[in-house]
C-alpha positions as a Markdown table, in Angstrom:
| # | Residue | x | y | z |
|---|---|---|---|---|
| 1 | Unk | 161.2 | 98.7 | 133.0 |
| 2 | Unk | 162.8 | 98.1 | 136.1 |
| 3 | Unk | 163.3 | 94.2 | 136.6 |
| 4 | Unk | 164.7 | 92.4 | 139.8 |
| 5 | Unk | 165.1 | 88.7 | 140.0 |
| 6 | Unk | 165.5 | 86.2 | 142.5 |
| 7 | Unk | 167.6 | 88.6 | 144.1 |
| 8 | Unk | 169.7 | 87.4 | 147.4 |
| 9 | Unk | 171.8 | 89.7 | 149.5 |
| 10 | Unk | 174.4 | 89.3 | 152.1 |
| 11 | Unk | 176.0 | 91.5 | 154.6 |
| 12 | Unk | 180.1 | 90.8 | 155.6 |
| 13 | Unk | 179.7 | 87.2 | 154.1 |
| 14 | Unk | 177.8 | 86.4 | 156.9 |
| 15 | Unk | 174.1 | 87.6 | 157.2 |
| 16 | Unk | 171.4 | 86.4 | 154.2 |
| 17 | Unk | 169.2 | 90.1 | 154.3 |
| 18 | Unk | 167.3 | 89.2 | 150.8 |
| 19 | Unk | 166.0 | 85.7 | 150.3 |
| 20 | Unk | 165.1 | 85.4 | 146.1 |
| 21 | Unk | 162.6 | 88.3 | 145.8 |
| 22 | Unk | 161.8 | 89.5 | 142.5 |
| 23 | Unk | 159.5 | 92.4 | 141.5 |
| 24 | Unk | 158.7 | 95.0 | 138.3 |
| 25 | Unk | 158.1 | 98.6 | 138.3 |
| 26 | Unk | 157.1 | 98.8 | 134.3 |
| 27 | Unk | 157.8 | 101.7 | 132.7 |
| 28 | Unk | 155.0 | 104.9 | 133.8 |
| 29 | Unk | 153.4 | 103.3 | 136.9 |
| 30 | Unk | 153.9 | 103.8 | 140.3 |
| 31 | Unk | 155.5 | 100.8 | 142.4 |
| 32 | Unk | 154.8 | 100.4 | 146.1 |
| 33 | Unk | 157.4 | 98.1 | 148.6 |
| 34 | Unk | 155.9 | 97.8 | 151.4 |
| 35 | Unk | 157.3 | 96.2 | 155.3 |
| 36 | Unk | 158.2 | 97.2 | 159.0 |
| 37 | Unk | 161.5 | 98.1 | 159.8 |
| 38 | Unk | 163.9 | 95.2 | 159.1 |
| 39 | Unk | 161.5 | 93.5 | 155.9 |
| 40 | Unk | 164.8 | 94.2 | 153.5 |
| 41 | Unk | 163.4 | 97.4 | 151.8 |
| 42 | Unk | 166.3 | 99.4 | 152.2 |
| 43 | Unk | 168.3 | 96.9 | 151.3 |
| 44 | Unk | 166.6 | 96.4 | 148.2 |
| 45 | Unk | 166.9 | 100.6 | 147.8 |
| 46 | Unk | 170.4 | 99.5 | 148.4 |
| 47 | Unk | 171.2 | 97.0 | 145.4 |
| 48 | Unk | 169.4 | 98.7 | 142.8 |
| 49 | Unk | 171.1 | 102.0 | 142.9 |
| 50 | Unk | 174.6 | 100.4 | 143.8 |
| 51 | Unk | 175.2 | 101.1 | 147.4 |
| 52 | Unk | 175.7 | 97.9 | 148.7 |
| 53 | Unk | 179.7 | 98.2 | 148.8 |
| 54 | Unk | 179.6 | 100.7 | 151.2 |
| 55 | Unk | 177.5 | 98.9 | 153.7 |
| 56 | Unk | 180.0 | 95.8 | 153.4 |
| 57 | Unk | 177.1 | 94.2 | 151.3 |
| 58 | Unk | 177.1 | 91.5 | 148.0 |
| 59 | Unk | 174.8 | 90.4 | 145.4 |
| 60 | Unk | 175.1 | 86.6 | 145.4 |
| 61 | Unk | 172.3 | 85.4 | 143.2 |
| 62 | Unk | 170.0 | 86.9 | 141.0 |
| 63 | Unk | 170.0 | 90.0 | 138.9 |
| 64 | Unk | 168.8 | 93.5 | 138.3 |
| 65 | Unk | 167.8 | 94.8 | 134.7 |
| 66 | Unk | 167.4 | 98.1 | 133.6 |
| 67 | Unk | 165.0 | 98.5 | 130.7 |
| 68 | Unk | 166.4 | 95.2 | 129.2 |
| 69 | Unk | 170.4 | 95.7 | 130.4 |
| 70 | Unk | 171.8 | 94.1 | 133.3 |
| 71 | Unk | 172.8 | 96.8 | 136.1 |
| 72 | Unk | 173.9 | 94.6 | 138.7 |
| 73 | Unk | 177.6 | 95.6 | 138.0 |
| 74 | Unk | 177.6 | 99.5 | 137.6 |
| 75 | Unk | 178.1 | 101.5 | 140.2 |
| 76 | Unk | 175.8 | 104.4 | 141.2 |
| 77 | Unk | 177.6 | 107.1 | 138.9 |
| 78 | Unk | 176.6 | 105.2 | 135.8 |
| 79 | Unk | 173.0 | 104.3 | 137.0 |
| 80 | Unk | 172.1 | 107.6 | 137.6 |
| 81 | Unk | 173.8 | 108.3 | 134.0 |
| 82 | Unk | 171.4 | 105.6 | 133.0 |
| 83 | Unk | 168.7 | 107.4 | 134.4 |
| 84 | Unk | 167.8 | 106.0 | 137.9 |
| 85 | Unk | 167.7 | 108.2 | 140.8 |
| 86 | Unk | 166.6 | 108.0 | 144.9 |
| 87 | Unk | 165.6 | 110.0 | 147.6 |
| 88 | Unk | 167.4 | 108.2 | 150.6 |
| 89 | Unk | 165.5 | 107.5 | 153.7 |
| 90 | Unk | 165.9 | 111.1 | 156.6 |
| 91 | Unk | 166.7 | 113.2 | 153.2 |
| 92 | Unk | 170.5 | 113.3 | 153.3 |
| 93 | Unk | 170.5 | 116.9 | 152.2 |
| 94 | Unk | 173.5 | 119.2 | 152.1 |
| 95 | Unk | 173.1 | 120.6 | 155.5 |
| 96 | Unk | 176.1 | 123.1 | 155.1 |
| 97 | Unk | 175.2 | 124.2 | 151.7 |
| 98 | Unk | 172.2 | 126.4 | 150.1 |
| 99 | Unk | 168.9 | 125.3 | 148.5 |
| 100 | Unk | 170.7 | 126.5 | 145.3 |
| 101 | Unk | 174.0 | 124.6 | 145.7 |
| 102 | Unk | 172.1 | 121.6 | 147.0 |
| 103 | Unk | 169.7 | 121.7 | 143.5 |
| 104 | Unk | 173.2 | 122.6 | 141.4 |
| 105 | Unk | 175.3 | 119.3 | 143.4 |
| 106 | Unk | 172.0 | 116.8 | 142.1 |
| 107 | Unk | 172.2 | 118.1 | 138.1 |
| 108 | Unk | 175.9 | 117.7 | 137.8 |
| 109 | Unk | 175.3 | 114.9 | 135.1 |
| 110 | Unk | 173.2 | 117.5 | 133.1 |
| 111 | Unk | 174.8 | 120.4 | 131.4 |
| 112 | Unk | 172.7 | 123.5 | 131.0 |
| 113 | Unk | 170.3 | 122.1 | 134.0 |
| 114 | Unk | 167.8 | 125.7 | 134.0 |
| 115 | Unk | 165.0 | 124.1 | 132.8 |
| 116 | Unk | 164.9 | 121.3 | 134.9 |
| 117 | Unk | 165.7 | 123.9 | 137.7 |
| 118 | Unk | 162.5 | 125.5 | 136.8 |
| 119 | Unk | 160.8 | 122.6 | 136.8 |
| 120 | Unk | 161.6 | 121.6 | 140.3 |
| 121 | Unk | 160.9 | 125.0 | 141.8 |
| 122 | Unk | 157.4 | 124.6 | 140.2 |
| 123 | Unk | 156.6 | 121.7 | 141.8 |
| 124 | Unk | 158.1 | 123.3 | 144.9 |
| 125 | Unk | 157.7 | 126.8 | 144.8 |
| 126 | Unk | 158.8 | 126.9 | 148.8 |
| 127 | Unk | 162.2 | 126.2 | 147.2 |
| 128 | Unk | 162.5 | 128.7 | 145.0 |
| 129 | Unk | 161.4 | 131.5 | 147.7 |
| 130 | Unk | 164.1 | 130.0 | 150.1 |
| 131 | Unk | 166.8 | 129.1 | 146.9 |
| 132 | Unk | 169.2 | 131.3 | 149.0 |
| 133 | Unk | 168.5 | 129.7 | 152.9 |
| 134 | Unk | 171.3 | 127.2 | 154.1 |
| 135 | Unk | 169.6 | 123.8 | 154.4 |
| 136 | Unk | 170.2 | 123.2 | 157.3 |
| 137 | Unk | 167.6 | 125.4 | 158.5 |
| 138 | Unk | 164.7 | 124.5 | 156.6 |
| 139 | Unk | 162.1 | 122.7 | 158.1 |
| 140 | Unk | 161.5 | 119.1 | 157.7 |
| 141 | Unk | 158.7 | 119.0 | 154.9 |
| 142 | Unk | 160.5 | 121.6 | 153.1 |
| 143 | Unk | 164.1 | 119.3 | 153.8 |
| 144 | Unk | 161.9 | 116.4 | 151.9 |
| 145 | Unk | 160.9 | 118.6 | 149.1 |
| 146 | Unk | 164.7 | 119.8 | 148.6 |
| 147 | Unk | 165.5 | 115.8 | 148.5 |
| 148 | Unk | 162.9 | 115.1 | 146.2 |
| 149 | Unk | 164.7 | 118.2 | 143.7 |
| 150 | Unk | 167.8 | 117.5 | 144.0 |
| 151 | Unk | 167.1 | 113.9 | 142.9 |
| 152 | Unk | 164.6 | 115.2 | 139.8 |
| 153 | Unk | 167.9 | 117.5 | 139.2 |
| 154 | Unk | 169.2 | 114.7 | 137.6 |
| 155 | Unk | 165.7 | 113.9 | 135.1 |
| 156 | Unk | 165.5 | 110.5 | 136.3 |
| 157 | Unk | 163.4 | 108.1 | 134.4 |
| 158 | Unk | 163.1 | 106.6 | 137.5 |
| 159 | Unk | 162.7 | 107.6 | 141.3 |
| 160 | Unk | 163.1 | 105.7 | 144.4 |
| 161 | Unk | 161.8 | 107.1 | 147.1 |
| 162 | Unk | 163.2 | 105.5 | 150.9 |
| 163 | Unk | 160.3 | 106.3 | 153.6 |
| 164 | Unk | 159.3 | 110.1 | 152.2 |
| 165 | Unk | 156.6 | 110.5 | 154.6 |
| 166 | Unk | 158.9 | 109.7 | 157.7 |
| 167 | Unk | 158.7 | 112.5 | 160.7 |
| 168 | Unk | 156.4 | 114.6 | 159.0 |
| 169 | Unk | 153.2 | 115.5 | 159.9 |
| 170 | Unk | 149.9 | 114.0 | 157.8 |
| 171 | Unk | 149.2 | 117.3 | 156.0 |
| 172 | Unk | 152.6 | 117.1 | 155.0 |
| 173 | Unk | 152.2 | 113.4 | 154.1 |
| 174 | Unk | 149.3 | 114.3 | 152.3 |
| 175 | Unk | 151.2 | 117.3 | 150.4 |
| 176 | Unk | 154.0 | 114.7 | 149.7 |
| 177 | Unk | 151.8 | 112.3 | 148.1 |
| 178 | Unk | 150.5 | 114.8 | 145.6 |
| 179 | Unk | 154.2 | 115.5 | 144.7 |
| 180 | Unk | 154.9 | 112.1 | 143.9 |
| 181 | Unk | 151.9 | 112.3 | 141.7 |
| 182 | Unk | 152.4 | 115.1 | 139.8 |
| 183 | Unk | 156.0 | 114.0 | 139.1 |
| 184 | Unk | 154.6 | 110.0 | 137.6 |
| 185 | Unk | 152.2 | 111.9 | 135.5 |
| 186 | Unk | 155.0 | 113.8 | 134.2 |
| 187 | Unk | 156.5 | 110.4 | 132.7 |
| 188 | Unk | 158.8 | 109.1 | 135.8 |
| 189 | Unk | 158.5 | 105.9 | 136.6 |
| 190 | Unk | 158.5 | 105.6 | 140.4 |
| 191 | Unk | 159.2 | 102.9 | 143.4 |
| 192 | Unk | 158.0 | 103.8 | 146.6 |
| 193 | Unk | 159.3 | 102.2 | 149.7 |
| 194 | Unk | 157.0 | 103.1 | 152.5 |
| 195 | Unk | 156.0 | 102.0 | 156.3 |
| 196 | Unk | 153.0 | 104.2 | 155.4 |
| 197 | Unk | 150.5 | 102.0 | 153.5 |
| 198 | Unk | 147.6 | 104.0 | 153.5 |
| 199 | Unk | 149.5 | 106.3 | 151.5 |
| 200 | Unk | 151.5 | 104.2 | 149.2 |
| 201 | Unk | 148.7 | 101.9 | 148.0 |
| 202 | Unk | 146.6 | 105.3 | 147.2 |
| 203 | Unk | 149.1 | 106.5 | 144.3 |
| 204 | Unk | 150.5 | 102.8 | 143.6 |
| 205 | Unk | 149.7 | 101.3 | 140.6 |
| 206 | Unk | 151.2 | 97.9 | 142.2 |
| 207 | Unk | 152.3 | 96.7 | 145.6 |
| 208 | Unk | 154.8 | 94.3 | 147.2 |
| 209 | Unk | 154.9 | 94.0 | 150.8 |
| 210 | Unk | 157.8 | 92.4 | 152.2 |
| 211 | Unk | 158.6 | 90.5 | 155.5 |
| 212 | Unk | 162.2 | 89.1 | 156.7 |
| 213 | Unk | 164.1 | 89.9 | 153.6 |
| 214 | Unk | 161.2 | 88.0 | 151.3 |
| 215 | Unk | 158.3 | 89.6 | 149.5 |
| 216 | Unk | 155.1 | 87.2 | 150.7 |
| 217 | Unk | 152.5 | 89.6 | 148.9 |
| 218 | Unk | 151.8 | 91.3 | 146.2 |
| 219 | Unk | 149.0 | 92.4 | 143.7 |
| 220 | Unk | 147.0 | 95.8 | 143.2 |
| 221 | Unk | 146.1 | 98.0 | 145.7 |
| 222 | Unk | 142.5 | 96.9 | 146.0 |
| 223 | Unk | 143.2 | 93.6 | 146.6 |
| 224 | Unk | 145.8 | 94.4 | 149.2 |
| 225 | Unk | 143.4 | 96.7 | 150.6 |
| 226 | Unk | 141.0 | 93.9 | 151.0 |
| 227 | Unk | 143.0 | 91.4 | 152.7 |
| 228 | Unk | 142.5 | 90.5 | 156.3 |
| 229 | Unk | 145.9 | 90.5 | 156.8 |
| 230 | Unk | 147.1 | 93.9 | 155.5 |
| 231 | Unk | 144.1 | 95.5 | 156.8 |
| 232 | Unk | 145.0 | 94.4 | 159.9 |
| 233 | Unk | 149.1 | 94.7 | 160.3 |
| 234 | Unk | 149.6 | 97.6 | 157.7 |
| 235 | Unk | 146.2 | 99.9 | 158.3 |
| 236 | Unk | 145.5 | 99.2 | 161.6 |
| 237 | Unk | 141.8 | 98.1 | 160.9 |
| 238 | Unk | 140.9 | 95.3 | 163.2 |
| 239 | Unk | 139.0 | 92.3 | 162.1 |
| 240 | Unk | 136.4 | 92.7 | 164.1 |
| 241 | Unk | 132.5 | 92.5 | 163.1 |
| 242 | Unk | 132.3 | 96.5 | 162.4 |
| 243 | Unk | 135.5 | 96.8 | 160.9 |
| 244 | Unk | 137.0 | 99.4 | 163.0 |
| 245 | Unk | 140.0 | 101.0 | 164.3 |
| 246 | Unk | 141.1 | 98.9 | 167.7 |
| 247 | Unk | 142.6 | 100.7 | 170.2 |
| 248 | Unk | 146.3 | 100.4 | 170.8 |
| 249 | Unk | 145.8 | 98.6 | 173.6 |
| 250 | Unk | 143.7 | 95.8 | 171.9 |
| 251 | Unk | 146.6 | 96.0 | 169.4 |
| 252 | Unk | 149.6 | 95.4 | 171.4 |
| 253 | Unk | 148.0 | 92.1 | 173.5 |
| 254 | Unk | 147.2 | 90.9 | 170.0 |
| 255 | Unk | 149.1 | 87.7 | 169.5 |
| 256 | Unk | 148.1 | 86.0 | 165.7 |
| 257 | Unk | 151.1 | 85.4 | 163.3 |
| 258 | Unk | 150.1 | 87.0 | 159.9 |
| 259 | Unk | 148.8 | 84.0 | 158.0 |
| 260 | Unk | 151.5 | 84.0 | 155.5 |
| 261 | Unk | 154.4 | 83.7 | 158.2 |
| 262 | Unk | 152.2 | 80.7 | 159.6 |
């Protein structure tokens, strides 16, 4: 299980991004983090796998434990090793390199990586038709399924997944989604940090949702799905009598704080 605890994060000394969150992705489930751009979700991404250095970022309270061992002090090498993994937010593919090399760069932990090879190209056959194309020139869904391979390359028991659904189209989304699926009910355990709610909380067998660097919800889908609030900011439903979609322009003259922010 996957533990964070009352976890603060600062960037160049200065600016406080995390403010004591804490959350669980148990061992099996799927795990939803949920927030607009700027909630602290990447930043969160960033601390668990070990990339704050490179942003000029610091732990300075709190911890991260991997299935009972503190991992707040390895760096991303030995968490992989230790069998976490992530799909970074806009892919971060090999551009220059082949589907092939690309799949061959994320088992390099894994000697005699074949099977697992297999395995990816049956849950993205695309890939295995286009295992010779440069990267650079697929399109963007099949760019999100490479990501998503080249991190299984590795036979994570864990994936975190930064925004998959970003830039592609819904049947895409939708295709994604099923992915992610079929890969938990293979055994991975998996975090999802999303902007896309309606898709998250439909695979997620828990949900955070995060606002200024602090998580101010969280529970199971259906009672995130019920609230007012997340209805409202996260689904676009409005509160009115029937329940319906507003239009964008009811939306953007819509001034109420989001009651847990009041």
């Amino acid at each position: 299980m996957l533990s964070v605890e009352n976890l603060e994060v600062v960037y160049n000394d200065v600016v406080l991004v995390l403010r004591g969150i804490s959350l669980e992705v148990p061992n099996g489930s799927v795990v939803a983090l949920l927030g607009a751009n700027g909630a602290g979700k990447t930043t969160t991404l960033r601390a668990i796998t070990g990339l704050l250095d490179i942003h000029d970022g610091e732990i300075t309270k709190g911890r991260i434990s991997w299935n009972g061992s503190e991992i707040s002090h390895l760096d991303p090498a030995h968490r992989v090793k230790r069998g976490i993994s992530q799909v970074m937010e806009s892919r971060r593919i090999f551009a220059e390199l082949s589907v092939d090399e690309n799949l061959t760069a994320g088992g390099y932990i894994r000697k005699g990586n074949g099977k697992i090879r297999d395995r990816v190209f049956e849950l993205f056959p695309r890939l295995e038709e286009r295992r010779k194309s440069i990267a650079g020139y697929l399109s963007g869904g099949e760019q999100q399924m490479l990501a998503i391979g080249r991190a299984m390359m590795s036979e994570p028991k864990l994936l975190i997944l930064d925004e998959p659904s970003l830039g592609l189209a819904p049947m895409l989304v939708q295709e994604v989604r099923d992915i992610i699926t079929d890969i938990n009910d293979a055994g991975t355990s998996v975090l999802l940090i999303e902007q896309n709610a309606t898709m998250a909380l439909s695979i997620a067998d828990y949900g955070y949702i995060m606002e200024t660097g602090k998580l101010v919800m969280d529970g199971k889908p259906e009672k995130l799905l019920a609230d007012d609030d997340v209805r409202e900011f996260y689904l676009g439903l409005g509160g009115g009598e029937d329940g319906g979609r507003r239009s964008f322009r009811d939306v953007k003259h819509y001034k109420r704080r989001k009651r847990w922010l009041s």
